[in-house]
N, CA, C and O atoms as a GROMACS GRO file, in nm:
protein
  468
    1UNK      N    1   3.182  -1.966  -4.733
    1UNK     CA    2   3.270  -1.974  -4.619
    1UNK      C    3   3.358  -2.098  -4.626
    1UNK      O    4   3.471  -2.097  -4.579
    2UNK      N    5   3.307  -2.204  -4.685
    2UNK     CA    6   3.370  -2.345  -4.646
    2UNK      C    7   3.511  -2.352  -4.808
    2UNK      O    8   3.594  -2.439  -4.834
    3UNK      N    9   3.486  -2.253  -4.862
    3UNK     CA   10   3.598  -2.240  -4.989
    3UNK      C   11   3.686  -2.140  -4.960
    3UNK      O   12   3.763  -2.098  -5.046
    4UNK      N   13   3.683  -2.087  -4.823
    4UNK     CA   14   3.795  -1.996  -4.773
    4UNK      C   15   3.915  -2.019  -4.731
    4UNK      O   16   3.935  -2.140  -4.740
    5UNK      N   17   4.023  -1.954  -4.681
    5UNK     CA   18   4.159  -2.035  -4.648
    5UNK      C   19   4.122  -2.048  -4.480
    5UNK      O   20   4.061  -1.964  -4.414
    6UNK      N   21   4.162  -2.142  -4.444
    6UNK     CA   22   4.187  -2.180  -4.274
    6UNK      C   23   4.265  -2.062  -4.223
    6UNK      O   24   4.363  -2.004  -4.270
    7UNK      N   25   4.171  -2.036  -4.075
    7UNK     CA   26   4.200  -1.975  -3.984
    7UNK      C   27   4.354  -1.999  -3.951
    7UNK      O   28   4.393  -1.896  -3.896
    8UNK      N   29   4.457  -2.089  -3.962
    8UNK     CA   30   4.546  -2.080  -3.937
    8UNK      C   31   4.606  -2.258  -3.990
    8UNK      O   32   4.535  -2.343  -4.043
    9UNK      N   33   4.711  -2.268  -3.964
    9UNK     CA   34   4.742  -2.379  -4.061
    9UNK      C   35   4.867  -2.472  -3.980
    9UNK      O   36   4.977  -2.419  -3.993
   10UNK      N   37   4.868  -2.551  -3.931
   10UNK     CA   38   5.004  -2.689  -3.875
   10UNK      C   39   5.103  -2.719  -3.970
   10UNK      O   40   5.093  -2.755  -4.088
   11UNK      N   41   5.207  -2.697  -3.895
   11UNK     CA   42   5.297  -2.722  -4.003
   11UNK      C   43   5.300  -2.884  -4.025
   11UNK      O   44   5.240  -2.964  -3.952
   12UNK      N   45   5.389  -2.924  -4.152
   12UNK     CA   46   5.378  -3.056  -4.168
   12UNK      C   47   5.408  -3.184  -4.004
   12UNK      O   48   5.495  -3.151  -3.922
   13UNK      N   49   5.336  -3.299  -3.985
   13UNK     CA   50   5.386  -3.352  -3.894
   13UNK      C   51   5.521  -3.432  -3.925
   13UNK      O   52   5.523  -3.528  -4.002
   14UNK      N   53   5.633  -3.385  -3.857
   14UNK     CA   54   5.755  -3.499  -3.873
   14UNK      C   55   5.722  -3.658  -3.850
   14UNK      O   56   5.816  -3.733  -3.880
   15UNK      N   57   5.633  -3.705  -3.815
   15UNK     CA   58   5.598  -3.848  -3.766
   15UNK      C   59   5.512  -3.854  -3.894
   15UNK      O   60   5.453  -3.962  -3.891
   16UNK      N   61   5.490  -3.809  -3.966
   16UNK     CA   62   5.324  -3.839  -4.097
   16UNK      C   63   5.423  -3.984  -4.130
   16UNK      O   64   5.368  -4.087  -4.089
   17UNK      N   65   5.531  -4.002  -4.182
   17UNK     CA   66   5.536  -4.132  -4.246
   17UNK      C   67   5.524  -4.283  -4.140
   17UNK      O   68   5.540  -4.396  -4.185
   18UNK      N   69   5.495  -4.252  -4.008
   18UNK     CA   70   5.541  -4.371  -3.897
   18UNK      C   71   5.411  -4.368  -3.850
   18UNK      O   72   5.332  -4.280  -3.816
   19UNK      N   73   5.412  -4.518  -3.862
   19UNK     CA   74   5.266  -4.590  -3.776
   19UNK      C   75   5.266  -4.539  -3.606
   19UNK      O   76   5.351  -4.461  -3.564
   20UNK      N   77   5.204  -4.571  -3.557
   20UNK     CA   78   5.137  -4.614  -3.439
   20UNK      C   79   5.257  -4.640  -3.346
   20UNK      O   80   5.283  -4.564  -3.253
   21UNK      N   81   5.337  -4.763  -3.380
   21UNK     CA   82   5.459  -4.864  -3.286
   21UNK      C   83   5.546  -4.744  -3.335
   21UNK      O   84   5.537  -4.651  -3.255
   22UNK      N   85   5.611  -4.720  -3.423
   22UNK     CA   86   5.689  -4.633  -3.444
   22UNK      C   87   5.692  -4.533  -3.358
   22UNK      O   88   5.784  -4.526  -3.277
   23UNK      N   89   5.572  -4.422  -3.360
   23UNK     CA   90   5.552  -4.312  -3.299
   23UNK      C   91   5.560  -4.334  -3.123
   23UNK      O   92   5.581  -4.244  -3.042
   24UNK      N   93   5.536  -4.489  -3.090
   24UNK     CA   94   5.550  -4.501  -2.939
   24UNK      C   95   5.739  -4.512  -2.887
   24UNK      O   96   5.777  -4.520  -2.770
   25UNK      N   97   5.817  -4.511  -2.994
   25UNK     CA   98   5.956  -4.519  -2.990
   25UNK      C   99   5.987  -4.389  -3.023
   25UNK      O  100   6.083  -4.377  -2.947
   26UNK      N  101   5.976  -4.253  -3.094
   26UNK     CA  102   5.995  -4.138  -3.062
   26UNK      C  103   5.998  -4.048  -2.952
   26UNK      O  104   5.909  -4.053  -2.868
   27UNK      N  105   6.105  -3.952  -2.941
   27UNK     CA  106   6.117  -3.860  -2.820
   27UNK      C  107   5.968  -3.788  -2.851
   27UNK      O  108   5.902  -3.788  -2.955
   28UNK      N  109   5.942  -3.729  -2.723
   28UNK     CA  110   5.797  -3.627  -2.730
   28UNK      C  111   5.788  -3.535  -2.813
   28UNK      O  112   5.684  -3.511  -2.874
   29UNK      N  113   5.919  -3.458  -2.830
   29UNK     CA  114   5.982  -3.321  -2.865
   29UNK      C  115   5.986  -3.408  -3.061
   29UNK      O  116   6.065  -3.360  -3.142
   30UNK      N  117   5.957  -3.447  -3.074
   30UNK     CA  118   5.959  -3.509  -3.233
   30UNK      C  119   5.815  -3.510  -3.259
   30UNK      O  120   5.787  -3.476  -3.374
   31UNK      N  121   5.677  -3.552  -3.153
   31UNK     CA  122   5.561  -3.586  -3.200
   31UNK      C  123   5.479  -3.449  -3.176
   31UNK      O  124   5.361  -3.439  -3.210
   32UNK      N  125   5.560  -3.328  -3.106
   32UNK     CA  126   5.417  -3.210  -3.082
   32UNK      C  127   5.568  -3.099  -3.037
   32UNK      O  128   5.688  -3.112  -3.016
   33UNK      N  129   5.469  -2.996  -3.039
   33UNK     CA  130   5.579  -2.882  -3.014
   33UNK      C  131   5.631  -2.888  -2.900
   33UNK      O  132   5.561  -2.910  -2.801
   34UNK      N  133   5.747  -2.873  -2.894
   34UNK     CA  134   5.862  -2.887  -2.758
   34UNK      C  135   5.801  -2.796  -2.594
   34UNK      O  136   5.844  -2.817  -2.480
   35UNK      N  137   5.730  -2.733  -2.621
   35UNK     CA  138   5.641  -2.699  -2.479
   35UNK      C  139   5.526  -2.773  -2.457
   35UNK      O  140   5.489  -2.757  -2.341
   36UNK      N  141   5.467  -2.834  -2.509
   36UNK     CA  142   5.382  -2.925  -2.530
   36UNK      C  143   5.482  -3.070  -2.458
   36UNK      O  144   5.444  -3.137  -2.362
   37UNK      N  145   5.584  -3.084  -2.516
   37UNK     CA  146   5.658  -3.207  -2.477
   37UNK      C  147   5.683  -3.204  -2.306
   37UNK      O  148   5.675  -3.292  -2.220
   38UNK      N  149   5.710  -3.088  -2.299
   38UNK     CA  150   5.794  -3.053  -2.172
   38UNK      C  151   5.658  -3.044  -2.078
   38UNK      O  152   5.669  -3.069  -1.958
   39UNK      N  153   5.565  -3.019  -2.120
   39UNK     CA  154   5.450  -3.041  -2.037
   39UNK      C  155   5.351  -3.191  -1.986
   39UNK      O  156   5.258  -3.213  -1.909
   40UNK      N  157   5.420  -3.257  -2.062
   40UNK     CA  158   5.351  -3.380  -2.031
   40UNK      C  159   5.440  -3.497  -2.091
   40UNK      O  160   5.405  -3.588  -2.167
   41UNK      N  161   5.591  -3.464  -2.024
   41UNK     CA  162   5.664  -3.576  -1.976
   41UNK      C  163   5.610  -3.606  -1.867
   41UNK      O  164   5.632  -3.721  -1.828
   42UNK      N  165   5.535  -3.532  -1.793
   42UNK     CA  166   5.507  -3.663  -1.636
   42UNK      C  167   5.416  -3.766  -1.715
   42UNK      O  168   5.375  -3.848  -1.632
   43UNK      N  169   5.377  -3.790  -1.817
   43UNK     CA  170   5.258  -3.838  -1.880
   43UNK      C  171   5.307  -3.947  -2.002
   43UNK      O  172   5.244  -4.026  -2.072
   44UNK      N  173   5.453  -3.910  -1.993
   44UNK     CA  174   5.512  -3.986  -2.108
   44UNK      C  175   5.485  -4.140  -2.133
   44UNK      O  176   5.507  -4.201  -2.238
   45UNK      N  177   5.436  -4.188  -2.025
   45UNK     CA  178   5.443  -4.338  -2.038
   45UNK      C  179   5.331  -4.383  -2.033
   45UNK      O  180   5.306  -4.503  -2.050
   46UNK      N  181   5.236  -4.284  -2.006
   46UNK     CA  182   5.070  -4.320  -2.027
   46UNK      C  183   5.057  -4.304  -2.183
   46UNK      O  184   4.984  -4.377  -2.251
   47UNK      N  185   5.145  -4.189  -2.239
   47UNK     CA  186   5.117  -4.165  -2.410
   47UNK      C  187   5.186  -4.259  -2.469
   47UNK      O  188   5.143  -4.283  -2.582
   48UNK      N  189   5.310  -4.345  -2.426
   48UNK     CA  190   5.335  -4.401  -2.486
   48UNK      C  191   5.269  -4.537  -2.532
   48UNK      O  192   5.248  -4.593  -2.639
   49UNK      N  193   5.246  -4.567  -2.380
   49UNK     CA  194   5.128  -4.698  -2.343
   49UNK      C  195   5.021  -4.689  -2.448
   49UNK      O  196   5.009  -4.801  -2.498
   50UNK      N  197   4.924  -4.588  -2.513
   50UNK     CA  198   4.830  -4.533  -2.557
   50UNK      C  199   4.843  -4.570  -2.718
   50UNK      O  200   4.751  -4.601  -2.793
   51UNK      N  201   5.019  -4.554  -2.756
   51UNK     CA  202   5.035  -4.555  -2.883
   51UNK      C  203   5.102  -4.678  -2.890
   51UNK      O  204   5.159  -4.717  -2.991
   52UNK      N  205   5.097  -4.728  -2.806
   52UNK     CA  206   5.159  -4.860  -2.800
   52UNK      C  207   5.041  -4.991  -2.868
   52UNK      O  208   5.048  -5.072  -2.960
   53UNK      N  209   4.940  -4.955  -2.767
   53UNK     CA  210   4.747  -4.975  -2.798
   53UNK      C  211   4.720  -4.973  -2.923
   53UNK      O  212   4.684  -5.065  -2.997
   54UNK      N  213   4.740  -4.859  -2.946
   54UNK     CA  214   4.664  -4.811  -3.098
   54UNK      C  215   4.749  -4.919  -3.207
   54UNK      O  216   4.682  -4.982  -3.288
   55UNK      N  217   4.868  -4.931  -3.203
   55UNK     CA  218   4.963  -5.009  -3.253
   55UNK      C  219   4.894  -5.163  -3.288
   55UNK      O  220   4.873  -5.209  -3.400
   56UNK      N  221   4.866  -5.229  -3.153
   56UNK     CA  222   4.819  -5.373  -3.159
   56UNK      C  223   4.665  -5.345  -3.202
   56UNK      O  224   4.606  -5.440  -3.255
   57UNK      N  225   4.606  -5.242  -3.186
   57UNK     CA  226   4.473  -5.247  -3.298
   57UNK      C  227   4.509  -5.248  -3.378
   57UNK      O  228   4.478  -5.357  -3.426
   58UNK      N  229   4.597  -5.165  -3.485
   58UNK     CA  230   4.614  -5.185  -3.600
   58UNK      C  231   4.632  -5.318  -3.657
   58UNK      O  232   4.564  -5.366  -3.748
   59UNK      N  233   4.738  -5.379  -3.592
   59UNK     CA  234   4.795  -5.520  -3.583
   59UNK      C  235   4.670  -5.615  -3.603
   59UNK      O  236   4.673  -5.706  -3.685
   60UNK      N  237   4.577  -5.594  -3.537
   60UNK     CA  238   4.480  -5.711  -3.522
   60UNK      C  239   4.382  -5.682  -3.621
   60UNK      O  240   4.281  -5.749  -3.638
   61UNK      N  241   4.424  -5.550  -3.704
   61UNK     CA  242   4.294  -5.564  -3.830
   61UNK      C  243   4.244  -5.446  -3.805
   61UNK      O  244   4.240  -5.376  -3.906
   62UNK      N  245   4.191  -5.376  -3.675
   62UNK     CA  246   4.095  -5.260  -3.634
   62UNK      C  247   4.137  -5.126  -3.701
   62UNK      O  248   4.256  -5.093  -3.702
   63UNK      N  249   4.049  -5.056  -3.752
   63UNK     CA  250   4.072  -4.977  -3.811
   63UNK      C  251   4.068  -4.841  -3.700
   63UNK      O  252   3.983  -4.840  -3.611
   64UNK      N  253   4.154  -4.743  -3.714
   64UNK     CA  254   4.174  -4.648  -3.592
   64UNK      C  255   4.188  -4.508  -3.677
   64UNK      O  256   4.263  -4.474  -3.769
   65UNK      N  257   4.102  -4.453  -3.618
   65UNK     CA  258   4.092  -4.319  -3.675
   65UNK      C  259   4.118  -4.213  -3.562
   65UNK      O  260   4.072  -4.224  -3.449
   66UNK      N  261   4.184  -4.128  -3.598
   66UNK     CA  262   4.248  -4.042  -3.698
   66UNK      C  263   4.384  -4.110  -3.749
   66UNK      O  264   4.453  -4.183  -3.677
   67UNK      N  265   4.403  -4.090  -3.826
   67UNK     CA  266   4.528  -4.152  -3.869
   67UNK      C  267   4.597  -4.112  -3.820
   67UNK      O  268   4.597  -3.994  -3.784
   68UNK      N  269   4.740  -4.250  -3.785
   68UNK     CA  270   4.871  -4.191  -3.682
   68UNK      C  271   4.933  -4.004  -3.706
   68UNK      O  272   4.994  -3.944  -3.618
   69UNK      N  273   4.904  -3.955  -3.819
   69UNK     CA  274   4.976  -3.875  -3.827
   69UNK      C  275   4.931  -3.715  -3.790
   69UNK      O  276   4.991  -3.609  -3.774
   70UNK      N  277   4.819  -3.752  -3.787
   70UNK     CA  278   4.716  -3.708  -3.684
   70UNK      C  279   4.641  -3.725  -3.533
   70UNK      O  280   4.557  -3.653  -3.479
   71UNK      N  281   4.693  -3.823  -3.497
   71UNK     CA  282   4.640  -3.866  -3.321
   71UNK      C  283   4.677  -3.758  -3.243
   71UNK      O  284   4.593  -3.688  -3.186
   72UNK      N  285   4.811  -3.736  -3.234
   72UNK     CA  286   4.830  -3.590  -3.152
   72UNK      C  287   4.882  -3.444  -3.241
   72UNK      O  288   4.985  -3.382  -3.214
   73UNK      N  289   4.803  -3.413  -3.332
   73UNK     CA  290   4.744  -3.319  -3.403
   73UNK      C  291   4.790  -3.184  -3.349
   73UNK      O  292   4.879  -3.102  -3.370
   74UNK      N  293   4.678  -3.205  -3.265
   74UNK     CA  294   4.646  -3.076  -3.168
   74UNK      C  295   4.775  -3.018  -3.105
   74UNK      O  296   4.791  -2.898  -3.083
   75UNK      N  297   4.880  -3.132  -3.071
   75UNK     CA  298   4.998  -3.101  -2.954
   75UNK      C  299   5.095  -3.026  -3.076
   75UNK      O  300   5.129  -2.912  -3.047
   76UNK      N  301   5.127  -3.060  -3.164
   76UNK     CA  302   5.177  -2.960  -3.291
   76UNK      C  303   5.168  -2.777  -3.228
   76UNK      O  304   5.244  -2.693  -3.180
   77UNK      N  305   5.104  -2.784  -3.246
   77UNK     CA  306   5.048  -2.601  -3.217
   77UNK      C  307   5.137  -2.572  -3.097
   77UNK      O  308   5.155  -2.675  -3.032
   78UNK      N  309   5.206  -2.454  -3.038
   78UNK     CA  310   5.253  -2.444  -2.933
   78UNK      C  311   5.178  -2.446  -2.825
   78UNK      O  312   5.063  -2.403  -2.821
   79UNK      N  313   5.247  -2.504  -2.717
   79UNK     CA  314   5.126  -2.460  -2.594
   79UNK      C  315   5.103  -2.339  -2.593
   79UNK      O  316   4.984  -2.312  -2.574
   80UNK      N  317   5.211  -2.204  -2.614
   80UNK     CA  318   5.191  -2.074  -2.542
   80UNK      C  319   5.143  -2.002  -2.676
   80UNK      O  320   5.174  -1.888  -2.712
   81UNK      N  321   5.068  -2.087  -2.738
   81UNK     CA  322   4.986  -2.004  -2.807
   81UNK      C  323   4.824  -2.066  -2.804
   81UNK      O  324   4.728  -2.013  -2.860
   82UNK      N  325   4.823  -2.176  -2.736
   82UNK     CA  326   4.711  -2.198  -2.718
   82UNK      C  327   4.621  -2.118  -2.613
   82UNK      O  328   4.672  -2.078  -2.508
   83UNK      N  329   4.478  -2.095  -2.645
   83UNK     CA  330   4.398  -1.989  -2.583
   83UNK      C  331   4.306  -2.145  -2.497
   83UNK      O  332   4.322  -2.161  -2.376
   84UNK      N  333   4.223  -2.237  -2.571
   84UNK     CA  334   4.146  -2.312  -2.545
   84UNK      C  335   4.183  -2.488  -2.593
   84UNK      O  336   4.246  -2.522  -2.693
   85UNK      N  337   4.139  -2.556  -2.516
   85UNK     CA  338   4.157  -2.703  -2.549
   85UNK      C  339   4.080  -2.776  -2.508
   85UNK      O  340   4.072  -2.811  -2.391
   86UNK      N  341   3.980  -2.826  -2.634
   86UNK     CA  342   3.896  -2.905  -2.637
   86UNK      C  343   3.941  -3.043  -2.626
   86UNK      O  344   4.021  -3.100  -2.700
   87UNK      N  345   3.883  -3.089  -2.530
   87UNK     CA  346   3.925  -3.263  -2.476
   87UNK      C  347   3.824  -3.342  -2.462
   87UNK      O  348   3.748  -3.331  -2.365
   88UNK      N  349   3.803  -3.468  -2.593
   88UNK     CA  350   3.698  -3.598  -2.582
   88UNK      C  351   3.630  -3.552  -2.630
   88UNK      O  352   3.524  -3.576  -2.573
   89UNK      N  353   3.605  -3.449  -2.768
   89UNK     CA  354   3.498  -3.425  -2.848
   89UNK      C  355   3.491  -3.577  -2.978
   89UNK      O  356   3.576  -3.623  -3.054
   90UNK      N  357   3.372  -3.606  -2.954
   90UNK     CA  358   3.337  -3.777  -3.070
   90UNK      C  359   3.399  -3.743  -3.189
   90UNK      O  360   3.348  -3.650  -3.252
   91UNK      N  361   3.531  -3.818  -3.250
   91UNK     CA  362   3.598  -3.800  -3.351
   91UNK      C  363   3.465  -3.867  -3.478
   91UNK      O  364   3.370  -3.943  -3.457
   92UNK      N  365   3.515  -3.793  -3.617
   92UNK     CA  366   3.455  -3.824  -3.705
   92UNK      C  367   3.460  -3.953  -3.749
   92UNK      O  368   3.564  -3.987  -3.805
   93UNK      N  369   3.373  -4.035  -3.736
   93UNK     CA  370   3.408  -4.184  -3.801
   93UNK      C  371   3.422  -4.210  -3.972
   93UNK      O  372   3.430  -4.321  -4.024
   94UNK      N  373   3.423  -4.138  -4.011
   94UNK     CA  374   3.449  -4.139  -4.168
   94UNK      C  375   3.547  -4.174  -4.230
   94UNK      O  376   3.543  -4.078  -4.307
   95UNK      N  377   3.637  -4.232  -4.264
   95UNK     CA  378   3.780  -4.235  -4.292
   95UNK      C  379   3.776  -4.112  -4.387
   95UNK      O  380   3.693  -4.087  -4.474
   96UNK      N  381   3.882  -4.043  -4.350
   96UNK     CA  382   3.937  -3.901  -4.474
   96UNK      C  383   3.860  -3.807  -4.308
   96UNK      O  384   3.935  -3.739  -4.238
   97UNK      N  385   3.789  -3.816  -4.293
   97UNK     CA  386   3.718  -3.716  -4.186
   97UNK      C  387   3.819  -3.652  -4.097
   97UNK      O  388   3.837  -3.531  -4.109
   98UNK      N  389   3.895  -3.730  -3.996
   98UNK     CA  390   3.946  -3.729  -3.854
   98UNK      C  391   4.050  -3.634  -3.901
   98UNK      O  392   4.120  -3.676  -3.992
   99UNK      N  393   4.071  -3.530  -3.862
   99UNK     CA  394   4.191  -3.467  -3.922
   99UNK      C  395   4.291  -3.450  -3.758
   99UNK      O  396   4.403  -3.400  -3.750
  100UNK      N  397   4.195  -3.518  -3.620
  100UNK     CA  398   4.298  -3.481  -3.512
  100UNK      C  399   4.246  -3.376  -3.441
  100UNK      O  400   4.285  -3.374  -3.324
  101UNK      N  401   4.147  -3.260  -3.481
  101UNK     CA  402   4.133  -3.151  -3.412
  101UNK      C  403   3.981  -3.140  -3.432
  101UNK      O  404   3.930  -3.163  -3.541
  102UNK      N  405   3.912  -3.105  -3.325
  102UNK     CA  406   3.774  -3.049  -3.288
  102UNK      C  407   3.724  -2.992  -3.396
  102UNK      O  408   3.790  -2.923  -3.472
  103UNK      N  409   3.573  -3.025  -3.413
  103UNK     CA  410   3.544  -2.936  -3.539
  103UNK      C  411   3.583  -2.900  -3.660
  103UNK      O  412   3.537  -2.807  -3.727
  104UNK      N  413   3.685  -2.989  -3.693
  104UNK     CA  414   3.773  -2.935  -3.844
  104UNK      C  415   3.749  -3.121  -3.919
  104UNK      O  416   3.742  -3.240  -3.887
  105UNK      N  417   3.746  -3.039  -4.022
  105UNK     CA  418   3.837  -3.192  -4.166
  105UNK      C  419   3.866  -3.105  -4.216
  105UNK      O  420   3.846  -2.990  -4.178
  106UNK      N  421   3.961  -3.172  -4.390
  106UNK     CA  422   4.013  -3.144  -4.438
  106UNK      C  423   3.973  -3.012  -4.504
  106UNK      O  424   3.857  -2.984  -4.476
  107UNK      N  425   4.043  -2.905  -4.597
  107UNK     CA  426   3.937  -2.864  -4.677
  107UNK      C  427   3.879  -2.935  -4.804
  107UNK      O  428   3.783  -2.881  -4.858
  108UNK      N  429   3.914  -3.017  -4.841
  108UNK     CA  430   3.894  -3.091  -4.927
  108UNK      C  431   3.795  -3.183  -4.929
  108UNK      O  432   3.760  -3.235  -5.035
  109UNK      N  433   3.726  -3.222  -4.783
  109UNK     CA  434   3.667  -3.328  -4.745
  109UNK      C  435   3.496  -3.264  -4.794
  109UNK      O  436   3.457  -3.159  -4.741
  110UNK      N  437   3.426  -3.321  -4.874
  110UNK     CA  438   3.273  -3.311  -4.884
  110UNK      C  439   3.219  -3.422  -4.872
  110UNK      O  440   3.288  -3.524  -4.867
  111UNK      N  441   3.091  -3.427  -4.865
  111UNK     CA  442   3.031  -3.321  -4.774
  111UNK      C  443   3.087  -3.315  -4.638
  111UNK      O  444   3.120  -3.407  -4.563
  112UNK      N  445   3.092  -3.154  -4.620
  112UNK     CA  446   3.086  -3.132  -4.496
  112UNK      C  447   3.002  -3.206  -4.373
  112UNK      O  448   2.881  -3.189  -4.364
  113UNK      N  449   3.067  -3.279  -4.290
  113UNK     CA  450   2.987  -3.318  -4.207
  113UNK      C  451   2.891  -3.237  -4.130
  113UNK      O  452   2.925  -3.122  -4.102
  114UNK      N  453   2.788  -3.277  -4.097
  114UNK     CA  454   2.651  -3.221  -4.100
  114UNK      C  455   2.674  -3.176  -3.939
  114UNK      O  456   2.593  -3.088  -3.912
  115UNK      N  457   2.743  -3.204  -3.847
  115UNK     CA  458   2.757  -3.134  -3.702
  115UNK      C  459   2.856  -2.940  -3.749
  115UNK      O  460   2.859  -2.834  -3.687
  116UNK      N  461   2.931  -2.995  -3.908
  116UNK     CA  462   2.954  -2.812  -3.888
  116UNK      C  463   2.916  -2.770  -4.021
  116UNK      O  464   2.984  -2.690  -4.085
  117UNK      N  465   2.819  -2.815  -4.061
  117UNK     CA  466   2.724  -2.722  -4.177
  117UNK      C  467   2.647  -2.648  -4.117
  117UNK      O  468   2.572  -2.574  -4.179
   0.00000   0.00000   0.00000
């Protein structure tokens, strides 16, 4: 099962090359799919605040997982195709692990972490 192709696949993120500070200076509609954006502009300045954060961890040394190009992962996918949304599941602490979304790494990543073996 774990050498099969993914249930479905994200397209590349336009933000993969921009840190943290960067990504807090992008429109919404650049970091996740444009219904996704339009849904949580009332929220824009809490996400920005958030990536603003993650930014001065980096800055100070702390290592932050999932990688920027992955933090909002999940918002990629359209809203109006989303069925379910898992929120505050314990990200993988592994570096290479965090891929951004519930229950998933890479396919590439072994061993499989032992919560989905």
């Amino acid at each position: 099962m774990f050498d099969s192709d993914a249930l479905f696949e994200l397209a590349a993120d336009p933000a993969e090359a921009v840190g943290f500070a960067e990504m807090a200076t992008l429109p919404l509609d650049e970091l996740m799919a444009a219904d996704w954006a339009e849904a949580l502009r009332p929220v824009d300045g809490q996400l920005r605040g958030v990536l603003t954060f993650l930014a001065a961890e980096v800055a100070a040394g702390h290592q932050v997982l999932p990688s920027p190009s992955n933090v909002l992962r999940a918002f990629r996918q359209p809203l109006a195709d989303v069925k379910v949304l898992v929120v505050g599941q314990d990200p993988y602490p592994t570096p290479g692990h965090a891929v951004g979304l519930s229950f998933a790494v890479d396919a590439r990543t072994r061993p499989i972490p032992r919560s989905l073996a």
